[in-house]
PDBQT receptor file of N, H, CA, C and O in Angstrom, charges set to zero:
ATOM      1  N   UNK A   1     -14.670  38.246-143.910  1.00  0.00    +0.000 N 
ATOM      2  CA  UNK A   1     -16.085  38.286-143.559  1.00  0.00    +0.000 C 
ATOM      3  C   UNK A   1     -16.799  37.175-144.332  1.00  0.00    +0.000 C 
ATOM      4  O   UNK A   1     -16.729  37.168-145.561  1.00  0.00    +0.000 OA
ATOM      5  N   UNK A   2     -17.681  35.965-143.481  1.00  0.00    +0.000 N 
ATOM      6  H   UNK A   2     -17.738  35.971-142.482  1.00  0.00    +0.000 HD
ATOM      7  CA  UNK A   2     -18.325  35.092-143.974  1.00  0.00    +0.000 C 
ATOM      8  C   UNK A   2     -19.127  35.737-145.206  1.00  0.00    +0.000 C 
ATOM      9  O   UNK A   2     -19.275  36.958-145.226  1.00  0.00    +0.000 OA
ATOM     10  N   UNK A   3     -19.608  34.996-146.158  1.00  0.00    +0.000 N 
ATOM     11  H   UNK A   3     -19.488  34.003-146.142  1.00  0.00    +0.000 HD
ATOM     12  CA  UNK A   3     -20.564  35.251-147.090  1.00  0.00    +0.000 C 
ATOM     13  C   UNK A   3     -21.975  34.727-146.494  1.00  0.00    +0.000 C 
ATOM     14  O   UNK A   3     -21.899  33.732-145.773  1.00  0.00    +0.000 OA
ATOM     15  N   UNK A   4     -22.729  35.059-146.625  1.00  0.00    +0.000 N 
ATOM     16  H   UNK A   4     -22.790  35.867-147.211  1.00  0.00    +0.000 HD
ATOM     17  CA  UNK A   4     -24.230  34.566-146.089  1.00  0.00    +0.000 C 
ATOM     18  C   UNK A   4     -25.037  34.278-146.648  1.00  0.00    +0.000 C 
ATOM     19  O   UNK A   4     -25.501  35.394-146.880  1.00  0.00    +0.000 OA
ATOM     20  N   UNK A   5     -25.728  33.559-147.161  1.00  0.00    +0.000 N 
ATOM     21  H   UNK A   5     -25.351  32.652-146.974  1.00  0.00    +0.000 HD
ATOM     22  CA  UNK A   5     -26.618  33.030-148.561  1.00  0.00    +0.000 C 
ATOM     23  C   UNK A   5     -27.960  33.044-147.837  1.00  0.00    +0.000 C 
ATOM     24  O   UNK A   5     -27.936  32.386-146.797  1.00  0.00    +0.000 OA
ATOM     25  N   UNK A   6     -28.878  33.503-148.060  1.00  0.00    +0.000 N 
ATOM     26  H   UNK A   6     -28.898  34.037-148.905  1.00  0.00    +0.000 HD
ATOM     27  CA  UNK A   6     -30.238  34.027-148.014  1.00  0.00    +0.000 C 
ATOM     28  C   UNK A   6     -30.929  33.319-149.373  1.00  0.00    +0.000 C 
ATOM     29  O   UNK A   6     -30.349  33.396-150.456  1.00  0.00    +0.000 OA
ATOM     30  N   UNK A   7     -32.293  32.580-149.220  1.00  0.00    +0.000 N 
ATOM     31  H   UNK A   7     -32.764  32.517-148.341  1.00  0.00    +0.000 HD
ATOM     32  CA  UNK A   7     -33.233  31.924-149.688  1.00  0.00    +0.000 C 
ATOM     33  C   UNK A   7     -34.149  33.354-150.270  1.00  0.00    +0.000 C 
ATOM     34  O   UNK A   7     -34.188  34.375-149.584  1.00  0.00    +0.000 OA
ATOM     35  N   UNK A   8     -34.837  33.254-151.575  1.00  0.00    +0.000 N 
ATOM     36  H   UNK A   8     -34.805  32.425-152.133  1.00  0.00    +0.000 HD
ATOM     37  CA  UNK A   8     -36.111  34.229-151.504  1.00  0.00    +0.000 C 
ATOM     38  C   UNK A   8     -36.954  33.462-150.812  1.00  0.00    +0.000 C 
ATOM     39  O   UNK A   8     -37.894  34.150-150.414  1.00  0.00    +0.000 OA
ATOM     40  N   UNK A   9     -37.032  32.445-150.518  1.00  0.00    +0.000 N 
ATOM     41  H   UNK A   9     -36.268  31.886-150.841  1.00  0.00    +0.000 HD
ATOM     42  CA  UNK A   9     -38.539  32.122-149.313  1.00  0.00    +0.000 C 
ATOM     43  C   UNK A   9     -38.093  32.687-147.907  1.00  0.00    +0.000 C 
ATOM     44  O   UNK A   9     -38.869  32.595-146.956  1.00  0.00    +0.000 OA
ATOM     45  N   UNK A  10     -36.665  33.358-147.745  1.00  0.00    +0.000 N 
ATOM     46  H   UNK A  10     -36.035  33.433-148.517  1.00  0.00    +0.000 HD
ATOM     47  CA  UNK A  10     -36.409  33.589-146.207  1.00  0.00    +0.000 C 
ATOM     48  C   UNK A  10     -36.656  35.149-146.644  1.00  0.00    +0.000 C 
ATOM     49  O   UNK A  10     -37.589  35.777-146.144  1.00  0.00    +0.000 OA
ATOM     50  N   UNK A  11     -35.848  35.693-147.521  1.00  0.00    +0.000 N 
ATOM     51  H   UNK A  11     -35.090  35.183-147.927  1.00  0.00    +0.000 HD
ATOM     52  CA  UNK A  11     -36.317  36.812-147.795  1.00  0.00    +0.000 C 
ATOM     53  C   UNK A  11     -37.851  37.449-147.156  1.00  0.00    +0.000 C 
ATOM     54  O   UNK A  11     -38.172  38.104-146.165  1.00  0.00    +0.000 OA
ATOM     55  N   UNK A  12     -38.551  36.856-148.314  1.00  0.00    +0.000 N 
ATOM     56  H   UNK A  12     -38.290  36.324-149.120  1.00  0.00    +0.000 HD
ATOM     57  CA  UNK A  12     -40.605  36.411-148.044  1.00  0.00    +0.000 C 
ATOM     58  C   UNK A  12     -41.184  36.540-146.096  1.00  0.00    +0.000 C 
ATOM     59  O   UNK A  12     -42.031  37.050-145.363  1.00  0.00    +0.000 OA
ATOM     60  N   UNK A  13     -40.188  35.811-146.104  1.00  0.00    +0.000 N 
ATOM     61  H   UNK A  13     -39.500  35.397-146.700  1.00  0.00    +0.000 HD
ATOM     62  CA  UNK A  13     -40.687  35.691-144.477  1.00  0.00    +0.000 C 
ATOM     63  C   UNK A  13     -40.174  36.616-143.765  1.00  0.00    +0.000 C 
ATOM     64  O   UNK A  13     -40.876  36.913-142.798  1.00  0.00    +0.000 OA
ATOM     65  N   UNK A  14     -39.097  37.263-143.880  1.00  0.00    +0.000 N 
ATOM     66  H   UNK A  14     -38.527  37.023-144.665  1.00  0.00    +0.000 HD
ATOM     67  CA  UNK A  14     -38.985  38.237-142.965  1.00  0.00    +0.000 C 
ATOM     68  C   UNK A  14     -39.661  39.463-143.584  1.00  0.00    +0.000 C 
ATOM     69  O   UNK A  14     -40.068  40.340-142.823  1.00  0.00    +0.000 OA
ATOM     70  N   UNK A  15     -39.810  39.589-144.892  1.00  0.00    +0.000 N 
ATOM     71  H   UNK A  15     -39.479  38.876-145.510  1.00  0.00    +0.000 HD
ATOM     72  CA  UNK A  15     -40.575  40.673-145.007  1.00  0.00    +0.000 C 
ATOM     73  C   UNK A  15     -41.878  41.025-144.519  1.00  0.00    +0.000 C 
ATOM     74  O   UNK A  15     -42.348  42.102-144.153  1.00  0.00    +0.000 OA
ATOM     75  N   UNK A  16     -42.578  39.319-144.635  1.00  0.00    +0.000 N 
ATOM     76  H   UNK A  16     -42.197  38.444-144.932  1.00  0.00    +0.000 HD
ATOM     77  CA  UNK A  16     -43.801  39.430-143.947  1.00  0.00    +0.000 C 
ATOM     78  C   UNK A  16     -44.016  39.641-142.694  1.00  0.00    +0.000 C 
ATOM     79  O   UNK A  16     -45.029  40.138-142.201  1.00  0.00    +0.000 OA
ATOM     80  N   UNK A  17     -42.820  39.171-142.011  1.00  0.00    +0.000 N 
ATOM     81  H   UNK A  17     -41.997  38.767-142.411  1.00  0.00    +0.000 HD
ATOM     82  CA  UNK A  17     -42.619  39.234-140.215  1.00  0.00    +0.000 C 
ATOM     83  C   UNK A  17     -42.822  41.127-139.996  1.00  0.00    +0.000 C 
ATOM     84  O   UNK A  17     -43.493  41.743-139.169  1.00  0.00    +0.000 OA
ATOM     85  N   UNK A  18     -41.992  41.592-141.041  1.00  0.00    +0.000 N 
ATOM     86  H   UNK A  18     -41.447  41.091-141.713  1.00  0.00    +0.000 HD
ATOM     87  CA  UNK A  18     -41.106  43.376-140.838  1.00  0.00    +0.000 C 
ATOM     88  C   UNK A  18     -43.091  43.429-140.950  1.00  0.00    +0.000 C 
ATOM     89  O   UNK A  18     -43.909  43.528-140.035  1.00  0.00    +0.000 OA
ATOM     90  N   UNK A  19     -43.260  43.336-142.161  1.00  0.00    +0.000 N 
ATOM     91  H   UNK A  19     -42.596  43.256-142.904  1.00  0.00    +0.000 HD
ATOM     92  CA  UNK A  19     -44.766  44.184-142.441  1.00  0.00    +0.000 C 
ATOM     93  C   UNK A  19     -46.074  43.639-141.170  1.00  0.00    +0.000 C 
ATOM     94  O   UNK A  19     -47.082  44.323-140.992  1.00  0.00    +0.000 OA
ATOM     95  N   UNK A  20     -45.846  42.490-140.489  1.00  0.00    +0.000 N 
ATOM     96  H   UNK A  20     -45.027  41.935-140.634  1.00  0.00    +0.000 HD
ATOM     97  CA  UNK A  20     -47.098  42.132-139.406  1.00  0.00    +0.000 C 
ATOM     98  C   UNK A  20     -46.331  43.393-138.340  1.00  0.00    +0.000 C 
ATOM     99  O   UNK A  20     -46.865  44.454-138.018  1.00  0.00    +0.000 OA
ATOM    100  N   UNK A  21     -45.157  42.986-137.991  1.00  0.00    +0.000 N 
ATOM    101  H   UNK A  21     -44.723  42.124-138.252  1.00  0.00    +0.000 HD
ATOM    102  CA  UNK A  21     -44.965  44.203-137.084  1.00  0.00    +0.000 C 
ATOM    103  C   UNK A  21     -45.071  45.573-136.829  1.00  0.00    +0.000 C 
ATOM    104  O   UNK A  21     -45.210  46.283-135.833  1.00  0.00    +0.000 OA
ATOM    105  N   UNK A  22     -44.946  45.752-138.241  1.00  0.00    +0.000 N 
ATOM    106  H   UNK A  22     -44.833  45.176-139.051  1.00  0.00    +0.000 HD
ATOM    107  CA  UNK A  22     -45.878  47.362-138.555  1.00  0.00    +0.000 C 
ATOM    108  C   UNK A  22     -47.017  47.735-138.769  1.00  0.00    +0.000 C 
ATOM    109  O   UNK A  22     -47.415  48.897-138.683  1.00  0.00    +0.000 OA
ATOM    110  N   UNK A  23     -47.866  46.451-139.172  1.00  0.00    +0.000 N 
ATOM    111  H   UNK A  23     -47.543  45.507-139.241  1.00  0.00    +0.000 HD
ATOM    112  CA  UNK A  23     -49.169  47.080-138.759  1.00  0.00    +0.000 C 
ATOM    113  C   UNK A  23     -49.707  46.272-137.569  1.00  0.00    +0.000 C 
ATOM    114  O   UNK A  23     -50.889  45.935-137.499  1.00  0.00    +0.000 OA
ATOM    115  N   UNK A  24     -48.877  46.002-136.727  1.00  0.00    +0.000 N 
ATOM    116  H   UNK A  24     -47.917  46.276-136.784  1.00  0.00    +0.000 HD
ATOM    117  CA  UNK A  24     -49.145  45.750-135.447  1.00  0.00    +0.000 C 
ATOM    118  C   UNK A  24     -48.942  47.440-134.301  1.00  0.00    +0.000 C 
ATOM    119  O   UNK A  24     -49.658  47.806-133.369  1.00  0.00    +0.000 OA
ATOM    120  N   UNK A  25     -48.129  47.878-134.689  1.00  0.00    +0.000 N 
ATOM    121  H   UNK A  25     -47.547  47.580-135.446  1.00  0.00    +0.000 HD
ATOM    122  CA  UNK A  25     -47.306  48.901-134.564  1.00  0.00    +0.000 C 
ATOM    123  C   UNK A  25     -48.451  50.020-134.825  1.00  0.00    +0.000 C 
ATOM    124  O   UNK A  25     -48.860  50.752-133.923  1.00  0.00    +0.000 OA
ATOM    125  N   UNK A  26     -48.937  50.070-136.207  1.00  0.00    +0.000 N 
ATOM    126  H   UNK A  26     -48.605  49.475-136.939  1.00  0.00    +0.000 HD
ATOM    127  CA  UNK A  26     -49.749  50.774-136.733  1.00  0.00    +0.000 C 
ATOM    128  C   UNK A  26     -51.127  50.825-135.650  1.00  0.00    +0.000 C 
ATOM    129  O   UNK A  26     -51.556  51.703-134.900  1.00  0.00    +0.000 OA
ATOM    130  N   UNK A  27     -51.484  49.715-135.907  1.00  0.00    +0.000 N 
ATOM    131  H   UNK A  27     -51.137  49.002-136.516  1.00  0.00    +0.000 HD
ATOM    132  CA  UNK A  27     -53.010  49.244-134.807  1.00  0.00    +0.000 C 
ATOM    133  C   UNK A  27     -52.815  50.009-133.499  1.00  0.00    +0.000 C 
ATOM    134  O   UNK A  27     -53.708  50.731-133.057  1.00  0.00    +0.000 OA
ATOM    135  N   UNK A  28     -51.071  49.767-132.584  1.00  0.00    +0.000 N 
ATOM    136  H   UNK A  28     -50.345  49.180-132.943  1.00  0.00    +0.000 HD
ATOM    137  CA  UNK A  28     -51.461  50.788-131.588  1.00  0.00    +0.000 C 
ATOM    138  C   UNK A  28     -51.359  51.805-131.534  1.00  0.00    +0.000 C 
ATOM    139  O   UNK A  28     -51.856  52.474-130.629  1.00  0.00    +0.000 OA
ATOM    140  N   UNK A  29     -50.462  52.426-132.789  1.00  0.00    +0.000 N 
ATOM    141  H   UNK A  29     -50.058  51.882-133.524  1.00  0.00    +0.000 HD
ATOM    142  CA  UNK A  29     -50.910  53.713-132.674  1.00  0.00    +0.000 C 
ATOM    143  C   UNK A  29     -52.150  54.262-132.466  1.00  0.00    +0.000 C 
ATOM    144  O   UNK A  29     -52.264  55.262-131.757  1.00  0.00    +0.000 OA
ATOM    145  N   UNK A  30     -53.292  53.629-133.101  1.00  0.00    +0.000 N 
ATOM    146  H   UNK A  30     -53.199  52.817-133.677  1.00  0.00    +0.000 HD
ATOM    147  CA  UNK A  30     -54.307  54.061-133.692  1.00  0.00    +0.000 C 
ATOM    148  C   UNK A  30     -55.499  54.154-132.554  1.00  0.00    +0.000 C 
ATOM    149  O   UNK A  30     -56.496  54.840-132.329  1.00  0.00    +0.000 OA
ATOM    150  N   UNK A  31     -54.660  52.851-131.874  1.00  0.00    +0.000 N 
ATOM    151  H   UNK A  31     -53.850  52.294-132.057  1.00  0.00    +0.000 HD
ATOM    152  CA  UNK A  31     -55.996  52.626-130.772  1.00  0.00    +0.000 C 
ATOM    153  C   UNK A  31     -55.762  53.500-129.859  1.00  0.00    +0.000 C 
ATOM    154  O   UNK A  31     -56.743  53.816-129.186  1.00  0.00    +0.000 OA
ATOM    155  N   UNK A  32     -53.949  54.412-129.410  1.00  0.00    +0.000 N 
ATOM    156  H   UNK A  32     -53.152  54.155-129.957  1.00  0.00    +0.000 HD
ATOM    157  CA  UNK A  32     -53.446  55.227-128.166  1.00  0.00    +0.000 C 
ATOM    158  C   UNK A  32     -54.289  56.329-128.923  1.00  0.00    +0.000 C 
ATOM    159  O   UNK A  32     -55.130  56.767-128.138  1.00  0.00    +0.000 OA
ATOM    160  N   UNK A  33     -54.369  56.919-130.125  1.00  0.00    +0.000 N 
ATOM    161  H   UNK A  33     -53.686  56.563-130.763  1.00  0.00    +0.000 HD
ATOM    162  CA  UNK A  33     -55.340  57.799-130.616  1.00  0.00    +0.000 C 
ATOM    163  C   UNK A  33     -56.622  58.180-130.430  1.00  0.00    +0.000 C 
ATOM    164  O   UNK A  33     -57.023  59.328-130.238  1.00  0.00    +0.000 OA
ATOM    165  N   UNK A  34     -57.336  57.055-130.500  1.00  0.00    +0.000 N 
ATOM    166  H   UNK A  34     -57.010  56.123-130.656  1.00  0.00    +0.000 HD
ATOM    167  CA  UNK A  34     -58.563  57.092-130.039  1.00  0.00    +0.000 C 
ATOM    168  C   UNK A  34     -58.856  56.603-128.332  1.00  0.00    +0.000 C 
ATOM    169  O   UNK A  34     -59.919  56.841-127.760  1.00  0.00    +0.000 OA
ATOM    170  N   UNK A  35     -57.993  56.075-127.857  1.00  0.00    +0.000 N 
ATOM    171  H   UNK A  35     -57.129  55.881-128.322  1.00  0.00    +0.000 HD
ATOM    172  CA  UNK A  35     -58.302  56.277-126.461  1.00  0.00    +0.000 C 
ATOM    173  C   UNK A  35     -58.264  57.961-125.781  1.00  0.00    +0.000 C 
ATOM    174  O   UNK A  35     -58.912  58.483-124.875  1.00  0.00    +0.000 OA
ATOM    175  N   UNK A  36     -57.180  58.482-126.701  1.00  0.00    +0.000 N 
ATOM    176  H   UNK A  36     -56.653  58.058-127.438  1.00  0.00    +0.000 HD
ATOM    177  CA  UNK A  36     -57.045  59.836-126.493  1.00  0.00    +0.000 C 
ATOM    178  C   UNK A  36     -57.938  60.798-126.610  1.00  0.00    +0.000 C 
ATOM    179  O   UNK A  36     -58.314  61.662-125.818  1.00  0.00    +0.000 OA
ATOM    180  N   UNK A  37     -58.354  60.435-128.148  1.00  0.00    +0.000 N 
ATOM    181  H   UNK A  37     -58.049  59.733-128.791  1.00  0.00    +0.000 HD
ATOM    182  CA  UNK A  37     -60.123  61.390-128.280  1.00  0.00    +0.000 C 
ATOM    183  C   UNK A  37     -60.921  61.082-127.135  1.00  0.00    +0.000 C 
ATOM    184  O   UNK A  37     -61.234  61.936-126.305  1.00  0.00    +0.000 OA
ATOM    185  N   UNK A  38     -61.301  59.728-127.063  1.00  0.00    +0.000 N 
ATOM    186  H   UNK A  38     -61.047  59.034-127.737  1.00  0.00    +0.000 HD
ATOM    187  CA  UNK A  38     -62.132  59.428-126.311  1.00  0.00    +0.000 C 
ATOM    188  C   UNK A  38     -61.868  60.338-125.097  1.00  0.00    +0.000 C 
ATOM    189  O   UNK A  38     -62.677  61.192-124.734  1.00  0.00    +0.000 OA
ATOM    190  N   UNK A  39     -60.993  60.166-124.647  1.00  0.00    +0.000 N 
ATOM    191  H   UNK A  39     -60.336  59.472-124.942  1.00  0.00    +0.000 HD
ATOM    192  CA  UNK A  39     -60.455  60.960-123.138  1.00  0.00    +0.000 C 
ATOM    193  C   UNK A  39     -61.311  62.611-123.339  1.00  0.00    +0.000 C 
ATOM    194  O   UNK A  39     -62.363  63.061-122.886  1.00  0.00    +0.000 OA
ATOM    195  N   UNK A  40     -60.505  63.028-124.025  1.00  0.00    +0.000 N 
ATOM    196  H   UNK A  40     -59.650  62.662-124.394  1.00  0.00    +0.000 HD
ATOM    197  CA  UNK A  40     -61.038  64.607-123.967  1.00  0.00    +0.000 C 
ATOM    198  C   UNK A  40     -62.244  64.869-124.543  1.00  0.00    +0.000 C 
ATOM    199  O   UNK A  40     -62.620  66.037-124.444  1.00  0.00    +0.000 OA
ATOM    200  N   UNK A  41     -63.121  63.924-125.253  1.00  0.00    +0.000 N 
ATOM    201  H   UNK A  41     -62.816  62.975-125.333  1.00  0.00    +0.000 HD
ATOM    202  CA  UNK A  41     -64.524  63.750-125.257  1.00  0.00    +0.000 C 
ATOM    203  C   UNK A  41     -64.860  63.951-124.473  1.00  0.00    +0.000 C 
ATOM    204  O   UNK A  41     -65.595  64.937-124.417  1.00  0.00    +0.000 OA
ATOM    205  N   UNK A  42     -64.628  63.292-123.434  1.00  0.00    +0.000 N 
ATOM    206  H   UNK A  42     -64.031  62.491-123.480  1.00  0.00    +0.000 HD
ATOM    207  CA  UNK A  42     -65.274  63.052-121.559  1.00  0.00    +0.000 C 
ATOM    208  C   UNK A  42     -65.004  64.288-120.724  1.00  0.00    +0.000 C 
ATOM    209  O   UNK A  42     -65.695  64.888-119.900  1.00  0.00    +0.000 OA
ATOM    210  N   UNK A  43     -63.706  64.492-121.226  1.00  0.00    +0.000 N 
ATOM    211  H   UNK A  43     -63.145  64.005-121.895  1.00  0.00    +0.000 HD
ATOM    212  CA  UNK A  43     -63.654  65.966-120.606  1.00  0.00    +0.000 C 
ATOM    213  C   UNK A  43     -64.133  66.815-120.686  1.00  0.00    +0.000 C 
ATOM    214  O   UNK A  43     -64.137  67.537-119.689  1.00  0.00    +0.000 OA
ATOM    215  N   UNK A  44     -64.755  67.216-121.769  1.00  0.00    +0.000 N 
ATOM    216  H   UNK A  44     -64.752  66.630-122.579  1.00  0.00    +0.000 HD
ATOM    217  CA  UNK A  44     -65.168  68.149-122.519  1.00  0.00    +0.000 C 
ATOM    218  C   UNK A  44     -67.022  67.895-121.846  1.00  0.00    +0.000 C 
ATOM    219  O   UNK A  44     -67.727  68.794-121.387  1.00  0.00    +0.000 OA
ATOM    220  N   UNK A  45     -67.349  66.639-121.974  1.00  0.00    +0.000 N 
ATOM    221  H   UNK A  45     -66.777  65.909-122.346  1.00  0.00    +0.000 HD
ATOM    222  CA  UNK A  45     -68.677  66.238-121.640  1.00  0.00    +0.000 C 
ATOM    223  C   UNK A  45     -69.071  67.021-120.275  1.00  0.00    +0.000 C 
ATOM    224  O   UNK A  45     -70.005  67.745-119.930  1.00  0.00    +0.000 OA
ATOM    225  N   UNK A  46     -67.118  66.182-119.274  1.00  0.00    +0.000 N 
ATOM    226  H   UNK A  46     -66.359  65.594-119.554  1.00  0.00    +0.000 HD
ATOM    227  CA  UNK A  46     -67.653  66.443-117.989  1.00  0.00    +0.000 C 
ATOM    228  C   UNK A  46     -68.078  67.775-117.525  1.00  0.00    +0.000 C 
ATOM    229  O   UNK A  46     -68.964  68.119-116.743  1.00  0.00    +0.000 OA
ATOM    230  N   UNK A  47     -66.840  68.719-118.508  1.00  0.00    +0.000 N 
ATOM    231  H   UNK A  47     -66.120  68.441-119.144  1.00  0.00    +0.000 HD
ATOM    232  CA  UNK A  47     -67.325  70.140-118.247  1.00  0.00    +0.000 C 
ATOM    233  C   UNK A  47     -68.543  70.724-118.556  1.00  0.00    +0.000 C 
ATOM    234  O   UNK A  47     -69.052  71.527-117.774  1.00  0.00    +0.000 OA
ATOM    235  N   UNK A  48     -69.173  70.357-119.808  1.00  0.00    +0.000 N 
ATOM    236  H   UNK A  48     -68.759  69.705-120.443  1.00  0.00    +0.000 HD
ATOM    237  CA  UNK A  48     -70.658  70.670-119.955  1.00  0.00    +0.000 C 
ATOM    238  C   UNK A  48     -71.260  70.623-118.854  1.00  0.00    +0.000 C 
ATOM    239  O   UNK A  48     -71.513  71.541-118.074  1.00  0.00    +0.000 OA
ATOM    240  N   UNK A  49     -71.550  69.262-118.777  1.00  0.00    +0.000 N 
ATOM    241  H   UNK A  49     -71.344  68.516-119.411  1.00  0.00    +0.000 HD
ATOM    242  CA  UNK A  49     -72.353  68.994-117.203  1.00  0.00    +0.000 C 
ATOM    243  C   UNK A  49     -72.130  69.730-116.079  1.00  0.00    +0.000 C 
ATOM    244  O   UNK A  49     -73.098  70.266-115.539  1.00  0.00    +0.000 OA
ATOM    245  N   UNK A  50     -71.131  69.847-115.664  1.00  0.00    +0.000 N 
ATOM    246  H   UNK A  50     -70.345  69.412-116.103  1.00  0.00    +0.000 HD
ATOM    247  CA  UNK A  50     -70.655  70.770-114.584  1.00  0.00    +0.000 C 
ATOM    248  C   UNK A  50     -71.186  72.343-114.943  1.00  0.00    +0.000 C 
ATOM    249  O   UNK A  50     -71.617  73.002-113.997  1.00  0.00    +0.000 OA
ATOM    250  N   UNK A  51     -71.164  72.904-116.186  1.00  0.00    +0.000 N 
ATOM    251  H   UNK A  51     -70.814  72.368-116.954  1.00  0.00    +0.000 HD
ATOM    252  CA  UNK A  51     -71.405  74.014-116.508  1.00  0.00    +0.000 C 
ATOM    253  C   UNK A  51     -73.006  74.127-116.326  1.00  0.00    +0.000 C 
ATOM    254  O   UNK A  51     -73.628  75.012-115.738  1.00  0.00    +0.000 OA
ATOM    255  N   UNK A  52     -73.487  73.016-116.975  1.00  0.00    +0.000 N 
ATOM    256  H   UNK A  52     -72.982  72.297-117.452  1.00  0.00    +0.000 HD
ATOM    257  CA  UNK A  52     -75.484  72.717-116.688  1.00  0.00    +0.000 C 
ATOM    258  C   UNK A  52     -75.868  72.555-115.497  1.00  0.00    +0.000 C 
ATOM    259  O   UNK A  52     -76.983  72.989-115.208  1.00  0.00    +0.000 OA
ATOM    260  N   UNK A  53     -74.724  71.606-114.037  1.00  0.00    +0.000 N 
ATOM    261  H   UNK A  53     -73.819  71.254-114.272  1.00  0.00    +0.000 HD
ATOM    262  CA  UNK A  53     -75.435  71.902-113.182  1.00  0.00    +0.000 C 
ATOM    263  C   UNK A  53     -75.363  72.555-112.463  1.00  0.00    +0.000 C 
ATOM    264  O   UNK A  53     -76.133  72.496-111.505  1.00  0.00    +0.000 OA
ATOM    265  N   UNK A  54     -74.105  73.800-112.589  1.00  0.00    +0.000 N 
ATOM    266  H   UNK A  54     -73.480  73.848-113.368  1.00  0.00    +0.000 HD
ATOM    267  CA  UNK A  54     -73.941  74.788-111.985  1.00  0.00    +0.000 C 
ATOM    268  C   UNK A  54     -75.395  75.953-112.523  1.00  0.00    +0.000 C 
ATOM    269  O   UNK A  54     -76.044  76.419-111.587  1.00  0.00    +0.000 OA
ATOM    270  N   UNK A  55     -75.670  76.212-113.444  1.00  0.00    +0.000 N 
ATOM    271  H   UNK A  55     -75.143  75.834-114.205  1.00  0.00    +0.000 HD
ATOM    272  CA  UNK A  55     -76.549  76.805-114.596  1.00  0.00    +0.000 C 
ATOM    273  C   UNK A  55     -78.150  76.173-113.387  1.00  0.00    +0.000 C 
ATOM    274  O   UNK A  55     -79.008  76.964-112.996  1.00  0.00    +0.000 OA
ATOM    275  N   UNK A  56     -78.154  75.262-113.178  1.00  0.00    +0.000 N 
ATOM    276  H   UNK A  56     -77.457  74.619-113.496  1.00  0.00    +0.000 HD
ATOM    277  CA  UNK A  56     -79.594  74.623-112.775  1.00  0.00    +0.000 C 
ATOM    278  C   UNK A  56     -79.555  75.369-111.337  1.00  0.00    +0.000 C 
ATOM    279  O   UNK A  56     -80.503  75.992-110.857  1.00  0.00    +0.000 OA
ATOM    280  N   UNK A  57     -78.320  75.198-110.755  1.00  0.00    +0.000 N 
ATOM    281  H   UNK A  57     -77.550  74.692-111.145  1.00  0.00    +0.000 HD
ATOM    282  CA  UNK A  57     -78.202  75.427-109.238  1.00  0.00    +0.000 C 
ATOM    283  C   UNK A  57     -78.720  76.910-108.985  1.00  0.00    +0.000 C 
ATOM    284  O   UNK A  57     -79.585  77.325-108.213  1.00  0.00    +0.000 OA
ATOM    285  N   UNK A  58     -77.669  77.750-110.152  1.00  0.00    +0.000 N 
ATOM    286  H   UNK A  58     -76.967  77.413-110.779  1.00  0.00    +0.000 HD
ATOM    287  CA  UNK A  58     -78.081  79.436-109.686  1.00  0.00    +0.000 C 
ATOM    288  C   UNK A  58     -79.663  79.728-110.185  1.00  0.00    +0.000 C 
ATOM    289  O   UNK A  58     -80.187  80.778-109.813  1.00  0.00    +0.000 OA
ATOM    290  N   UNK A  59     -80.480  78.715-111.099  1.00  0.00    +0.000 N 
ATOM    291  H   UNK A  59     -80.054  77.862-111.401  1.00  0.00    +0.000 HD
ATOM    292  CA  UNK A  59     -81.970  79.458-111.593  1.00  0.00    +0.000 C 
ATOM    293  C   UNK A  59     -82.400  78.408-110.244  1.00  0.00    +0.000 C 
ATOM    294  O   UNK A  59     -83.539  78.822-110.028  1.00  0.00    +0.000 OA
ATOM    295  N   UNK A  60     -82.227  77.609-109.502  1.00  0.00    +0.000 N 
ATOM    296  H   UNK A  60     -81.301  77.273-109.677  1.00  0.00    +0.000 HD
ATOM    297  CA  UNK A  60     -82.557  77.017-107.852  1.00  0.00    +0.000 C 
ATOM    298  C   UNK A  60     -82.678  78.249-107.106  1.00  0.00    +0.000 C 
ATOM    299  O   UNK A  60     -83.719  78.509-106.502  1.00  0.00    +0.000 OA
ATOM    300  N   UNK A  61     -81.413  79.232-107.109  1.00  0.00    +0.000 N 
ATOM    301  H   UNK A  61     -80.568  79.021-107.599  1.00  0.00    +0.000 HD
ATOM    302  CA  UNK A  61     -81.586  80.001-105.806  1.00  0.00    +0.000 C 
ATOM    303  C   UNK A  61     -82.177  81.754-105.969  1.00  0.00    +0.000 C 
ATOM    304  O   UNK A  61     -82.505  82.704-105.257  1.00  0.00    +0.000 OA
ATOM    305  N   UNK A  62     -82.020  81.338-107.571  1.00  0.00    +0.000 N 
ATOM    306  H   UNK A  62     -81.754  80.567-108.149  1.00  0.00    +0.000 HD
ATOM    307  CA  UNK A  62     -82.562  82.501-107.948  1.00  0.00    +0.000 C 
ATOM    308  C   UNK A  62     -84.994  82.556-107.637  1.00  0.00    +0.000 C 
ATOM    309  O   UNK A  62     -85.763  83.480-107.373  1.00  0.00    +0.000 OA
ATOM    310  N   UNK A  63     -85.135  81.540-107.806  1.00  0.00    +0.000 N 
ATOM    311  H   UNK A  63     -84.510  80.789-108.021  1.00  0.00    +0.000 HD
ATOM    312  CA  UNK A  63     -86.167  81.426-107.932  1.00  0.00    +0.000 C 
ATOM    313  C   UNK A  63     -86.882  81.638-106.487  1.00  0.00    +0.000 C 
ATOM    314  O   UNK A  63     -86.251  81.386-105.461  1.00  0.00    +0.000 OA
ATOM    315  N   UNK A  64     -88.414  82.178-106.437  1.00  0.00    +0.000 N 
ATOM    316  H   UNK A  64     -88.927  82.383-107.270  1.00  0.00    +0.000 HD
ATOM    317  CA  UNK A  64     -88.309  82.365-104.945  1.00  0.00    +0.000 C 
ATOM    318  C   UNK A  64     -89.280  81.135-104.176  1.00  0.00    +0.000 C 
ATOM    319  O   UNK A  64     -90.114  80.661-104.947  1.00  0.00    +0.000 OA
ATOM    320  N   UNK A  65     -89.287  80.820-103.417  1.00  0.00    +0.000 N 
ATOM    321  H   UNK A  65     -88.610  81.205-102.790  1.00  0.00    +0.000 HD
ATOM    322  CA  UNK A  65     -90.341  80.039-102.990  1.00  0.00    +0.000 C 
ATOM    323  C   UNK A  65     -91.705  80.409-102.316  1.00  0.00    +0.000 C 
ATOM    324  O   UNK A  65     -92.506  79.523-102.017  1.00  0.00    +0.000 OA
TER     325      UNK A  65
């Protein structure tokens, strides 16, 4: 088996390569996270609304003219 001789400036660089890729890695985690909140924010919103304008509709037919 060849011997392989490695530089500490190559060392340096791939460590820095390993560490951009992880917090590259990191970043999307972070952003699939908050696209996620965001999501069920909206859901949660849409159901309010739906619940308010169902709520508006029945004091509509309840009321008399």
């Amino acid at each position: 088996m060849p011997i392989i001789r490695v530089t500490r400036k190559q060392i340096q660089q791939a460590n820095k390569a390993r560490e951009a890729a992880l917090k590259k890695d990191d970043d999307f985690r972070l952003h699939e996270e908050q696209r996620q909140s965001f999501e069920e924010a909206n859901k949660a919103r849409e159901a309010a609304l739906k619940k308010e304008l169902e709520a508006a509709a029945t004091r509509n037919e309840e009321q008399p003219s």
